[in-house]
MOPAC internal coordinates of N, CA, C and O (Angstrom, degrees):
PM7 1SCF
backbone

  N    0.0000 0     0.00 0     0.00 0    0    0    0
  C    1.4453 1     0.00 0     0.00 0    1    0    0
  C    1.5267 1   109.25 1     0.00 0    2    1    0
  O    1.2310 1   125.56 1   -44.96 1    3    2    1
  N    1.4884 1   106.93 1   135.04 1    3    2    1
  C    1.7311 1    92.76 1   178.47 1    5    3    2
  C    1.1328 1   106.98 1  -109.92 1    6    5    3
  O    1.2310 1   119.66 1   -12.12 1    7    6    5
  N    1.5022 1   118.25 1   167.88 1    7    6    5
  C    1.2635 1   148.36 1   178.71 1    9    7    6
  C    1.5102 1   114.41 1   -82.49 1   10    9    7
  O    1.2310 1   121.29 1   -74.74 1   11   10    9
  N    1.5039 1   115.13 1   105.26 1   11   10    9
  C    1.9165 1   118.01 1  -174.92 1   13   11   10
  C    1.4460 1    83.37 1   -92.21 1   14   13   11
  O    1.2310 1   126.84 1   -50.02 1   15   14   13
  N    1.6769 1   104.44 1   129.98 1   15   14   13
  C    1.4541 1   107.97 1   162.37 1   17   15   14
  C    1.5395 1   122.06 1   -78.14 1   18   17   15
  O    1.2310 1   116.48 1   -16.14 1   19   18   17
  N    1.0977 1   124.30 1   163.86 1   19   18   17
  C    1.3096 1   137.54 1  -169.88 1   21   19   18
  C    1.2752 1    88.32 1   -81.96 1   22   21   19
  O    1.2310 1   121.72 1   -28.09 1   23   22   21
  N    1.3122 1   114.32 1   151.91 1   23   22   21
  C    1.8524 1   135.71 1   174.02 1   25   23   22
  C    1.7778 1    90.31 1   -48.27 1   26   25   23
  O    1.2310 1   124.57 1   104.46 1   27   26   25
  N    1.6138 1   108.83 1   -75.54 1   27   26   25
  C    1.8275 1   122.75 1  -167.52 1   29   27   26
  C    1.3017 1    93.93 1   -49.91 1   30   29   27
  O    1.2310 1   109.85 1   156.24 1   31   30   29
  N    1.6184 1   136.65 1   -23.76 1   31   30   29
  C    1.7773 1   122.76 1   172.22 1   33   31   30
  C    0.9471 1   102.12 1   -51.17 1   34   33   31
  O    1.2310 1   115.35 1   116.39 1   35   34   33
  N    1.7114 1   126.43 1   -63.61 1   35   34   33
  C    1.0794 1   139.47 1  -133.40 1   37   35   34
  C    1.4401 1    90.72 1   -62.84 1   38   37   35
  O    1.2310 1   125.55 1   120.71 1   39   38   37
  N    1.5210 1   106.94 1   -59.29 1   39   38   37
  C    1.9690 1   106.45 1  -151.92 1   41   39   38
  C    1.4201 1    69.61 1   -76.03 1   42   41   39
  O    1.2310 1   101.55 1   117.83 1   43   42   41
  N    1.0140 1   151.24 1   -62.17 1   43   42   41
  C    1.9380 1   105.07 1  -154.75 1   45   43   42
  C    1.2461 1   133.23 1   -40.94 1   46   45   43
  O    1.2310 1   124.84 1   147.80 1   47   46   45
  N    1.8643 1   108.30 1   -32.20 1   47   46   45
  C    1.0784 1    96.06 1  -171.52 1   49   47   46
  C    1.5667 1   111.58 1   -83.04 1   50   49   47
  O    1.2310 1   128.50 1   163.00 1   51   50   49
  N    1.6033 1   101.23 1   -17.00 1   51   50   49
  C    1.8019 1    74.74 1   179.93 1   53   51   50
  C    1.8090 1   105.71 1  -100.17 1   54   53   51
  O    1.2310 1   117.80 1  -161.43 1   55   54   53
  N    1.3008 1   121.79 1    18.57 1   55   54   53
  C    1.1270 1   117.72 1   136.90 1   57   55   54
  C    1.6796 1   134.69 1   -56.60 1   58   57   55
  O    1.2310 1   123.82 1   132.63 1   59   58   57
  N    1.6127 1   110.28 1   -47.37 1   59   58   57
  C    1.0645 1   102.53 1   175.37 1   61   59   58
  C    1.4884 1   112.88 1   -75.62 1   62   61   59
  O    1.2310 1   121.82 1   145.95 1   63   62   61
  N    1.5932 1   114.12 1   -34.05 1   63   62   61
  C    1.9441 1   115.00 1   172.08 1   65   63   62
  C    1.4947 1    87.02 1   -28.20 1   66   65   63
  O    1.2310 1   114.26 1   102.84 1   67   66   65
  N    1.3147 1   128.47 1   -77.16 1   67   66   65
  C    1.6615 1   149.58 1  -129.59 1   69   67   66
  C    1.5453 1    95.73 1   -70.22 1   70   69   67
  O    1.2310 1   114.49 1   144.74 1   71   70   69
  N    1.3853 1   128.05 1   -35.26 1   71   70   69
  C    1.4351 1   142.31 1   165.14 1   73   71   70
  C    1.6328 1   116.82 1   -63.38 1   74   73   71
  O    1.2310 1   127.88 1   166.99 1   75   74   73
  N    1.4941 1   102.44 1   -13.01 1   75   74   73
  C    1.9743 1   100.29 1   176.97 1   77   75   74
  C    1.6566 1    94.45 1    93.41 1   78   77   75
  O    1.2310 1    99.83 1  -173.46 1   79   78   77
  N    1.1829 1   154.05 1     6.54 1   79   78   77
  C    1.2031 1   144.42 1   169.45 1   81   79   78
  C    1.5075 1   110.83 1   -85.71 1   82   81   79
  O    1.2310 1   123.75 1   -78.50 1   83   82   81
  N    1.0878 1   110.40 1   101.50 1   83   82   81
  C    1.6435 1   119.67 1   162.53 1   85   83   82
  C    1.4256 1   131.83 1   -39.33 1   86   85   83
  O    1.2310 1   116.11 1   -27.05 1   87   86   85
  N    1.5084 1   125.00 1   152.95 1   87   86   85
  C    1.1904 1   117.90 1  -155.37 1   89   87   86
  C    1.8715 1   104.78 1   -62.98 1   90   89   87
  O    1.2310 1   106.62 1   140.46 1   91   90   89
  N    0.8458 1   142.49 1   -39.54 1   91   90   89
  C    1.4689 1   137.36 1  -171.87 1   93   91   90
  C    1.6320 1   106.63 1   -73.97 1   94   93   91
  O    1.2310 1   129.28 1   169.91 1   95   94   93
  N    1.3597 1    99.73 1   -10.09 1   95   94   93
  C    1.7689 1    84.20 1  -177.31 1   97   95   94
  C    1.5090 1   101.13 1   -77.77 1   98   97   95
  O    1.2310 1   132.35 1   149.13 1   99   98   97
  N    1.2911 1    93.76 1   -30.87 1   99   98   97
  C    1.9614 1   111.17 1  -153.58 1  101   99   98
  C    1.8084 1    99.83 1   -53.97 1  102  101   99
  O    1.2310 1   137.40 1   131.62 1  103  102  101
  N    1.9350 1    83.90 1   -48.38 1  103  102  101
  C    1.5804 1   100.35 1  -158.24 1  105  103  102
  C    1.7515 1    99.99 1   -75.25 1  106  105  103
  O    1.2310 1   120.64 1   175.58 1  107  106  105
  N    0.9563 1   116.38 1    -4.42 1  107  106  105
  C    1.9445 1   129.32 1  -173.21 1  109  107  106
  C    1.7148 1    84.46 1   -81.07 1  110  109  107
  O    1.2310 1   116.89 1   112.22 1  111  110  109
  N    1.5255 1   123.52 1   -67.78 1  111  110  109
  C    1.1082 1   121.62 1  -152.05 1  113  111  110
  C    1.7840 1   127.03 1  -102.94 1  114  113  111
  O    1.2310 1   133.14 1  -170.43 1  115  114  113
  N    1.4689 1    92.21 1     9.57 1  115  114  113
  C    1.7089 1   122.69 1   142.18 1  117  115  114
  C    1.4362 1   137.79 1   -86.40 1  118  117  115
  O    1.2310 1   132.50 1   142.89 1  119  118  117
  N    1.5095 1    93.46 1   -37.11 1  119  118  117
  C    1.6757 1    85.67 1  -172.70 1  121  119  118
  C    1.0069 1   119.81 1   108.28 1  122  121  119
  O    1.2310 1   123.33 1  -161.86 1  123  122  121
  N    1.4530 1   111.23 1    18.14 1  123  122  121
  C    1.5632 1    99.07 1  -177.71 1  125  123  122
  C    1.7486 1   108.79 1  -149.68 1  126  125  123
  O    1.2310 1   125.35 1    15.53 1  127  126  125
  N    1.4990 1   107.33 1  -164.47 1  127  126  125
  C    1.5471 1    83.15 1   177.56 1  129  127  126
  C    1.8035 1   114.06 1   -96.01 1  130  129  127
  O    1.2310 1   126.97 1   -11.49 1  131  130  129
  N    1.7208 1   104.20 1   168.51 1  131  130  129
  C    1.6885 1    93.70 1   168.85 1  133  131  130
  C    1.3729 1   133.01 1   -65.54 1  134  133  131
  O    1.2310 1   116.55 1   146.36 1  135  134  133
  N    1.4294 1   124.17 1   -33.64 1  135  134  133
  C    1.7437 1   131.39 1   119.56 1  137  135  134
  C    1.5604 1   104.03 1    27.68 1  138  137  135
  O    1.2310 1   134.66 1    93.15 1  139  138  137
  N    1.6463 1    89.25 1   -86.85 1  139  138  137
  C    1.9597 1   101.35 1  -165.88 1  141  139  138
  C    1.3912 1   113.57 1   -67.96 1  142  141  139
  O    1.2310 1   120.05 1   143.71 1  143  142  141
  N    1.5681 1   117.50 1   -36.29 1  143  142  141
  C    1.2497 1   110.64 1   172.02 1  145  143  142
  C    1.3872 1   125.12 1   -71.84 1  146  145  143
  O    1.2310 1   129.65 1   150.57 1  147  146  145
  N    1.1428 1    99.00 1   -29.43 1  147  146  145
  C    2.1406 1    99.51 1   173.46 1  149  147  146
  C    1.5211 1    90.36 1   -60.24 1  150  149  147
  O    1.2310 1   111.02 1   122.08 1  151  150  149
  N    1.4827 1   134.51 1   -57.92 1  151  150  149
  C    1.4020 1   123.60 1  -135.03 1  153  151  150
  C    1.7659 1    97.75 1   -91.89 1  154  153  151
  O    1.2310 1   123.76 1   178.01 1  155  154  153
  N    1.6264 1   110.40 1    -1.99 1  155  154  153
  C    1.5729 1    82.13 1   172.50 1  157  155  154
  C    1.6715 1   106.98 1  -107.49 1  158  157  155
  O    1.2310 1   123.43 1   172.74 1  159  158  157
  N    1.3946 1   111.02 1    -7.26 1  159  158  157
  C    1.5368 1   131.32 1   161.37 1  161  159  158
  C    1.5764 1   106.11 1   -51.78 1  162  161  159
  O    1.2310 1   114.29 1   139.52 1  163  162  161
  N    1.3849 1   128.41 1   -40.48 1  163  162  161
  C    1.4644 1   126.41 1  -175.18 1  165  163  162
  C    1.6149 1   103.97 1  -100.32 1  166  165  163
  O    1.2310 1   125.26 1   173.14 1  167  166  165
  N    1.2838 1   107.50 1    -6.86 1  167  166  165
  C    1.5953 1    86.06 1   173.03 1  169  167  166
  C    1.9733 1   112.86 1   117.90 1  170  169  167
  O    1.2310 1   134.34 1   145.68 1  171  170  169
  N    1.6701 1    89.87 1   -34.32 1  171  170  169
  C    2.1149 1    95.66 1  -177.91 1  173  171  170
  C    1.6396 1   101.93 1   -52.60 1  174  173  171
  O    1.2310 1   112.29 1   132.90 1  175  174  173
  N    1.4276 1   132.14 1   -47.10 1  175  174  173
  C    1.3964 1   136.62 1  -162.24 1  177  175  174
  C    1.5344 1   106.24 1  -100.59 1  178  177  175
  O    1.2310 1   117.35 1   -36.73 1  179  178  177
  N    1.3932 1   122.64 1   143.27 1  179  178  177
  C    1.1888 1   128.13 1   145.01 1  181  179  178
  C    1.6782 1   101.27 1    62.69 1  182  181  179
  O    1.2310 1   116.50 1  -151.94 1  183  182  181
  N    1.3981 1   124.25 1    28.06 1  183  182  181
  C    1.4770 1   125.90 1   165.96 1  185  183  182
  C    1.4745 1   117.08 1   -54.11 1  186  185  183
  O    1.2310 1   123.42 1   167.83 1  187  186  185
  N    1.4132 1   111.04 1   -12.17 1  187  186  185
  C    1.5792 1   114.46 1  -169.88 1  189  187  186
  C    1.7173 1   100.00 1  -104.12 1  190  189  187
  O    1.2310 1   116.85 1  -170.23 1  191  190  189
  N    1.3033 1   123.59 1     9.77 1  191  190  189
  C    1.2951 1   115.20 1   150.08 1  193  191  190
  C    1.5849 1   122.88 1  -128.27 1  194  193  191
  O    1.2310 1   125.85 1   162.16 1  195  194  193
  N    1.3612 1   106.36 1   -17.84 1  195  194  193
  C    1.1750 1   104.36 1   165.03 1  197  195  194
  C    2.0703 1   137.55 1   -91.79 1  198  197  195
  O    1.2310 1   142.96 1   167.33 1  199  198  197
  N    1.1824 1    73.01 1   -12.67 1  199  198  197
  C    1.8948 1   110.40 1   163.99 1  201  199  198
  C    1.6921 1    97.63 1    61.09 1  202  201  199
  O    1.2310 1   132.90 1  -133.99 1  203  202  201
  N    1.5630 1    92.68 1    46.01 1  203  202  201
  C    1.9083 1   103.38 1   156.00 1  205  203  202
  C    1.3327 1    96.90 1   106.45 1  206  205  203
  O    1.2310 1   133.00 1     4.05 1  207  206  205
  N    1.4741 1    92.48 1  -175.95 1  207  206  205
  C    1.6886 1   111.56 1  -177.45 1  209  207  206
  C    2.0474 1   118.01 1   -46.72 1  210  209  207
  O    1.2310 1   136.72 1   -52.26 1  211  210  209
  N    1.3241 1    85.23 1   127.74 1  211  210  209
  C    1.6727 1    90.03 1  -173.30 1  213  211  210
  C    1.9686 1    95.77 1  -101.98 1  214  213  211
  O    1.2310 1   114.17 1   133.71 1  215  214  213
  N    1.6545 1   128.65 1   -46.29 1  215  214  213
  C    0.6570 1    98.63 1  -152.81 1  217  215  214
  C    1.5697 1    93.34 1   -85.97 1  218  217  215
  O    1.2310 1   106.43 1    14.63 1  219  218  217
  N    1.1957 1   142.82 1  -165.37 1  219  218  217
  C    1.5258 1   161.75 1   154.23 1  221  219  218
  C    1.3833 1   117.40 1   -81.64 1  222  221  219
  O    1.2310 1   129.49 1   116.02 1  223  222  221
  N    1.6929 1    99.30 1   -63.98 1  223  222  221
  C    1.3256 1   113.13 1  -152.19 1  225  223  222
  C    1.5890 1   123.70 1  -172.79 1  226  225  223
  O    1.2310 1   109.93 1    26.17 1  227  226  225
  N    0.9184 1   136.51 1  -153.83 1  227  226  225
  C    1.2222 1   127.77 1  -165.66 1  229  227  226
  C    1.4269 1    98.68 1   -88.70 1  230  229  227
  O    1.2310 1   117.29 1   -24.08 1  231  230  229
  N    1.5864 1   122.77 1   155.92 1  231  230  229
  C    1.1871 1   122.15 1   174.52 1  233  231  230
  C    1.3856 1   112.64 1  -112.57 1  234  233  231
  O    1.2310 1   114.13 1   -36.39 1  235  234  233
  N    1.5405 1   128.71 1   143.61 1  235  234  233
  C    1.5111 1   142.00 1   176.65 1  237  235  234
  C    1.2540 1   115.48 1  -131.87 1  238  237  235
  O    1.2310 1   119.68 1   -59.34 1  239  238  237
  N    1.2970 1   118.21 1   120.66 1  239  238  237
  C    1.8926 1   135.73 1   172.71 1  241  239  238
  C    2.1277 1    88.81 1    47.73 1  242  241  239
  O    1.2310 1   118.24 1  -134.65 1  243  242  241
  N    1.2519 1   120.95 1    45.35 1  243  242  241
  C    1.0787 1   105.77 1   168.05 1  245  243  242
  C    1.6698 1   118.24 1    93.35 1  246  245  243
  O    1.2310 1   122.37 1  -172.97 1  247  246  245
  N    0.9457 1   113.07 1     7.03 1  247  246  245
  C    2.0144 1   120.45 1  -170.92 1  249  247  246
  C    1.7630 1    87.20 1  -127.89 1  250  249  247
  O    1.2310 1   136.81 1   -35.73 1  251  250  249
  N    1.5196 1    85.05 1   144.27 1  251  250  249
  C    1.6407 1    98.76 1   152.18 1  253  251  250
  C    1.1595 1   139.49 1   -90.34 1  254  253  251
  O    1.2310 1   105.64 1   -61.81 1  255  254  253
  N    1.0205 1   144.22 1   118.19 1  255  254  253
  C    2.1280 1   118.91 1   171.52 1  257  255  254
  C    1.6503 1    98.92 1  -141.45 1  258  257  255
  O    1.2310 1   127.33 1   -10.41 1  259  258  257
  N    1.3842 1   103.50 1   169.59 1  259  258  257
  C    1.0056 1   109.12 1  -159.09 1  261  259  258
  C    1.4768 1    91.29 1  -117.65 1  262  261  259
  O    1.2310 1   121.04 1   -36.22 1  263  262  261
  N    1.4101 1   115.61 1   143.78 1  263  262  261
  C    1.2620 1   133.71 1   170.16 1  265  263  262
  C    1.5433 1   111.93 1   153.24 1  266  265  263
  O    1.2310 1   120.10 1   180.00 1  267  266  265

């Protein structure tokens, strides 16, 4: 059975993304797996509250870039 996150899950997690916390911290201090947080960070989950892809790209010491 899966777990539908709450709308306020959602923006936490890409609140905390937006704070420099990487996907396993997010998913440690939600409740859920890192799986769900990558996929609503790129946009597959919950695009209708987060209004699409949050992450870019790979993350380093805290920065985003894409490549």
């Amino acid at each position: 059975m899966r777990k539908h996150l709450s709308d306020s899950d959602v923006l936490k997690i890409v609140e905390h993304y937006k704070e420099g916390l990487g996907c396993g911290t997010i998913a440690n201090k939600i409740g859920t797996s890192r799986d769900i947080v990558r996929a609503v960070l790129r946009g597959r989950n919950y695009k209708n509250i987060t209004g699409g892809r949050i992450m870019l790209g790979r993350r380093i010491a805290g920065k985003s870039f894409n490549g």
